[in-house]
N, C-alpha and C positions, 0 to 999 in steps of 0.2 A: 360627386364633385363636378364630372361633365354638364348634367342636366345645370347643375347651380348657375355655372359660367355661362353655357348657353340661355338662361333664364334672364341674366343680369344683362347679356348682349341685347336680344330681344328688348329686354322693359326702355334699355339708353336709345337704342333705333327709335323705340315707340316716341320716348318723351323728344326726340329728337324732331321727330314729323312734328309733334305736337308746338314746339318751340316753333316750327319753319311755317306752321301756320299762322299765328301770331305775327311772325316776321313780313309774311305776306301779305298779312291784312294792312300792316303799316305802309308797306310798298301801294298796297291799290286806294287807302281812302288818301294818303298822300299826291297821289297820281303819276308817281315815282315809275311806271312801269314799264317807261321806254326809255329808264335814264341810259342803259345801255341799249344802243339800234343793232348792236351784232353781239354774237353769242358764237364761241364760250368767252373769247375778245369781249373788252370795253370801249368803243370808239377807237377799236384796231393794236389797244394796248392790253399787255397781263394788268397792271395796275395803273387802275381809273386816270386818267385825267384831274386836277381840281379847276382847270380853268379852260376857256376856249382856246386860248392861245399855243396851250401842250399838245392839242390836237391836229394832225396834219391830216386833212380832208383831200387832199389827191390820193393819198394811200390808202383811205377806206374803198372799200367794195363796193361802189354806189349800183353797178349796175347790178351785183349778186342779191343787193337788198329788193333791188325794183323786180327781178324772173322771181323772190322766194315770195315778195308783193302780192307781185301778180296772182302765183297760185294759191295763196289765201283768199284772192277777192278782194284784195285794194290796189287802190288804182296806184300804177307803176311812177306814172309820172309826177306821182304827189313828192317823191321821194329824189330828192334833187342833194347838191353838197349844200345849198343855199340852206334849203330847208332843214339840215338837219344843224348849219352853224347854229341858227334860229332856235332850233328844238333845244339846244344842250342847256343845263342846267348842274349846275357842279352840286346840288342837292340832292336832283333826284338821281343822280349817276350815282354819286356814293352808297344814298339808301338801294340802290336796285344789287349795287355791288354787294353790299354787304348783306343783302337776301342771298347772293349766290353763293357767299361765302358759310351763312348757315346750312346751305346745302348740303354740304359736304360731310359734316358729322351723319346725316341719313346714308348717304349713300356708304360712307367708310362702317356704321354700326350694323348696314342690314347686309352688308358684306362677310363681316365677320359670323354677324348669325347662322349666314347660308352654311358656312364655311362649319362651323361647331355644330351646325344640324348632322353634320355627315357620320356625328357617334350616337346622333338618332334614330339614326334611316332604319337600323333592324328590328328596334325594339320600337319606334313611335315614327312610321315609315310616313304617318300624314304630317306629323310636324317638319320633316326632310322637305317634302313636297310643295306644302305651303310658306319654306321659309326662301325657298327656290321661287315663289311667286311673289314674292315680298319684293326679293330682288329683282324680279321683272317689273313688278308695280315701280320701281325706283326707277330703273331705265329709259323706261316708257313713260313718268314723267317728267324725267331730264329732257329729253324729247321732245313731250309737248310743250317743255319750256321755253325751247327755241322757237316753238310753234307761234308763241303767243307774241313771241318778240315778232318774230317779222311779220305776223298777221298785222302789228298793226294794234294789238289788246283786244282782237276781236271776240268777244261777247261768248260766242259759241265754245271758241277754242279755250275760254277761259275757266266755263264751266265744266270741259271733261277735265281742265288742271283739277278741277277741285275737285271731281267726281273720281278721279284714279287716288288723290289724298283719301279720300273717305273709306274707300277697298284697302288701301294699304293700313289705315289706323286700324279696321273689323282684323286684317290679318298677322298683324301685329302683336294685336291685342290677344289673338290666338294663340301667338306661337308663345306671350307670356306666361299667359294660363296653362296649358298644355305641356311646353315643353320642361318637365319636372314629372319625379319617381311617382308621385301623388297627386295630380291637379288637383283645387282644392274647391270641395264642394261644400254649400251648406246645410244644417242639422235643420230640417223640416219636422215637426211634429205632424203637419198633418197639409192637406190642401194643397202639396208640392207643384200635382196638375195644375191648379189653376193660377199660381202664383208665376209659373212658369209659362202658361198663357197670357196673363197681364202684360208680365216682362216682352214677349214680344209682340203684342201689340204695341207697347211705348218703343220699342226697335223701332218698328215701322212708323211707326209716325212720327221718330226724331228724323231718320232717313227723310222721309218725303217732307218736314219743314225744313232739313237743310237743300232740298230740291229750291223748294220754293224762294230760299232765301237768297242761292245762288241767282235765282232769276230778280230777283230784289235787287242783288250789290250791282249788278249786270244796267239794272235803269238808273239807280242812284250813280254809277258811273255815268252814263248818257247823261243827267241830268247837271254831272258837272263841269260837262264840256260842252251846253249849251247854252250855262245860265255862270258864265265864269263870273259875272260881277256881282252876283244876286246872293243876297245871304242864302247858308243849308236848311233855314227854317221854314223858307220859300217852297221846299222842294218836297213837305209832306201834302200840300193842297194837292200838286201834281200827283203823287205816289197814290192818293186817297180814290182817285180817278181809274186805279187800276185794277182789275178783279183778282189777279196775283197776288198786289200786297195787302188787300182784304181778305183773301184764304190763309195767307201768311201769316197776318195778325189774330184772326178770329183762330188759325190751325195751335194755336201756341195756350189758348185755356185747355184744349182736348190735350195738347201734353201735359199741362197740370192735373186736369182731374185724373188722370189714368198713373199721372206718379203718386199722387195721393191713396189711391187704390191700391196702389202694389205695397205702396209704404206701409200703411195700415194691414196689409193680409200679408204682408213680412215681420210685420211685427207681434201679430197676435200669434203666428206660427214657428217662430225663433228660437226655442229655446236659449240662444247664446245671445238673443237681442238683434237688434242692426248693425250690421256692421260699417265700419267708416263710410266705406265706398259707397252702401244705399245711404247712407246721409249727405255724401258726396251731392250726389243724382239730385236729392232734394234740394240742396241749398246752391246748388244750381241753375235748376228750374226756375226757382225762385227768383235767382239772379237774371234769369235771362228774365224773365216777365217785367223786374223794374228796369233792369235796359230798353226794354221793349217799348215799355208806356214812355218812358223819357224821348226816344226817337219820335216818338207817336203825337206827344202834347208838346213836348219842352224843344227839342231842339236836334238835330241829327248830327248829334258830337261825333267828331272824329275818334277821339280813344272811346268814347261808347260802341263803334260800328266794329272798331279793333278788337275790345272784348265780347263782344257780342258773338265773333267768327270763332276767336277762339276757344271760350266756353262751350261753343256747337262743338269745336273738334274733340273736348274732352267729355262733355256729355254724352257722344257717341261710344266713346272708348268704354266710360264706366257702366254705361245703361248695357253694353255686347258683354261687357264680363259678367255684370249681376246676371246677365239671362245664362252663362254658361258655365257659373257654381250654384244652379238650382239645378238640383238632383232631374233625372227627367223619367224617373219610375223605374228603370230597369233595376235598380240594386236601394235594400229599404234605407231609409235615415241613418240607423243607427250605424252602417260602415263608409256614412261621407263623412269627410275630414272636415272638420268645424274649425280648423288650423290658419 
């Protein structure tokens, strides 16, 4: 009954990042990301602003923003009461708001996890441990949340946001799987090695094309604060220029052929078939390649860029569990749970 509860906490934390990814992605092709200039405050209120006029800008921190400025690397004096009357936007304030407010189900679910790990500690001491870093991945990036704010959105700070998301979903995703009487592994007839070699090779190289693609959203940002007037269809000529978003693009048939690989040598070896989750994998894939080509020929849609981030965050998720219910040889087929 404990393992259940802490299993169900776990899975709500997981889908929980996975929603606040999504939510993010809305916040950055929007360009919503400075709708709040101070953190955990909104323009120095608990709830947002809708108008400039709600705002009393001698009360904000102007100088706390210019020293946090500073230590990112932007310049102090960009940041004036003038400039930020200028900045505000009762748009992008709300949407930024209401990114922080999905936060909070992550932080309250991998809380509770830590907290239910503690009737795992003697019997499954790693599930304790990792759900103990779950909750530091959560901390750490409430943290650099603030970071990105008063950076400024700068680039650098935006990509370790996403790169502490991607550790916490692999950990997450762990402590689903795991934390239960029976983790559940699949019924291999035969070829388990190598299927389980496939699988992490497409690990690896969903990793390293979400590498790439942070470096992607990172210029597709640049490009939309250099070219405010110019359609986004403008901005693949540019992009095409870059050796990044051509490893990026060409790196994304190497995730298909090798899901297609694994797909086929999971199938011929299944006795129970495929199960949802590797069909999952596929018709995700799939889906990212026609998002792909559409950014590519047709047009650099905003809910395309949206789903694009967020299908990376569950592809990640399901591609780390199919690798971690293939048996890995120490114990034969016939005692993993096909359950």
């Amino acid at each position: 009954m404990k393992s259940a509860i802490y299993q169900r906490l776990a899975a709500a934390a997981l889908v929980s990042v996975l929603v606040l990814i999504f939510v993010g992605a809305i916040v950055r092709v929007t360009g919503a990301g400075m709708g709040c200039p101070d953190w955990p405050t909104c323009w120095g209120l608990l709830i947002p602003p809708t108008s400039v006029d709600q705002v009393d800008f001698d009360k904000l921190p102007v100088e706390k923003f210019q020293k946090k400025a500073e230590r990112m690397g932007r310049d102090p004096a960009s940041i004036t009461r003038e400039s930020l009357r200028q900045e505000f936007n009762p748009r992008h304030v709300w949407t930024e708001f209401i990114n922080r407010l999905f936060s909070l189900p992550v932080g309250f679910f991998t809380l509770a996890t830590f907290i239910a790990s503690f009737a795992q500690r003697k019997i499954r001491p790693h599930v304790f441990w990792l759900s103990f870093a779950a909750l530091l991945l959560v901390l750490a990036n409430a943290w650099m949340g603030a970071r990105v704010v008063y950076s400024g959105i700068s680039p650098g700070v935006l990509s370790a946001h996403l790169a502490l998301a991607m550790m916490l979903i692999c950990v997450l995703t762990y402590c689903v799987w795991a934390g239960t009487t029976r983790p559940r592994k699949l019924r291999i007839s035969a070829k388990s090695q190598l299927a389980r070699k496939v699988i992490l090779v497409l690990l690896i190289a969903v990793v390293a094309e979400g590498i790439l693609g942070a470096q992607i959203r990172e210029m597709t940002d640049e490009l939309s604060k250099a070219h405010l007037d110019s359609p986004r269809e403008s901005w693949i000529g540019e992009l095409e220029n870059s050796v990044t978003y051509l490893l990026h693009r060409s790196f994304s048939w190497v995730i298909l052929l090798v899901t297609i690989c694994a797909f086929v040598i999971s199938k011929r070896n299944q006795p129970d078939g495929i199960s949802p989750s590797q069909a999952g994998v596929m018709a995700i894939v799939l889906s990212q390649m026609i998002l792909g080509l559409v950014m590519a020929q047709v047009h650099i849609y905003s809910w395309v860029q949206v789903l694009h981030v967020g299908l990376a965050a569950i592809l990640l998720s399901l591609v780390f569990r199919w690798f971690l219910i293939i048996p890995n040889g120490k114990c034969p087929p016939a005692e993993a749970s096909g359950h």
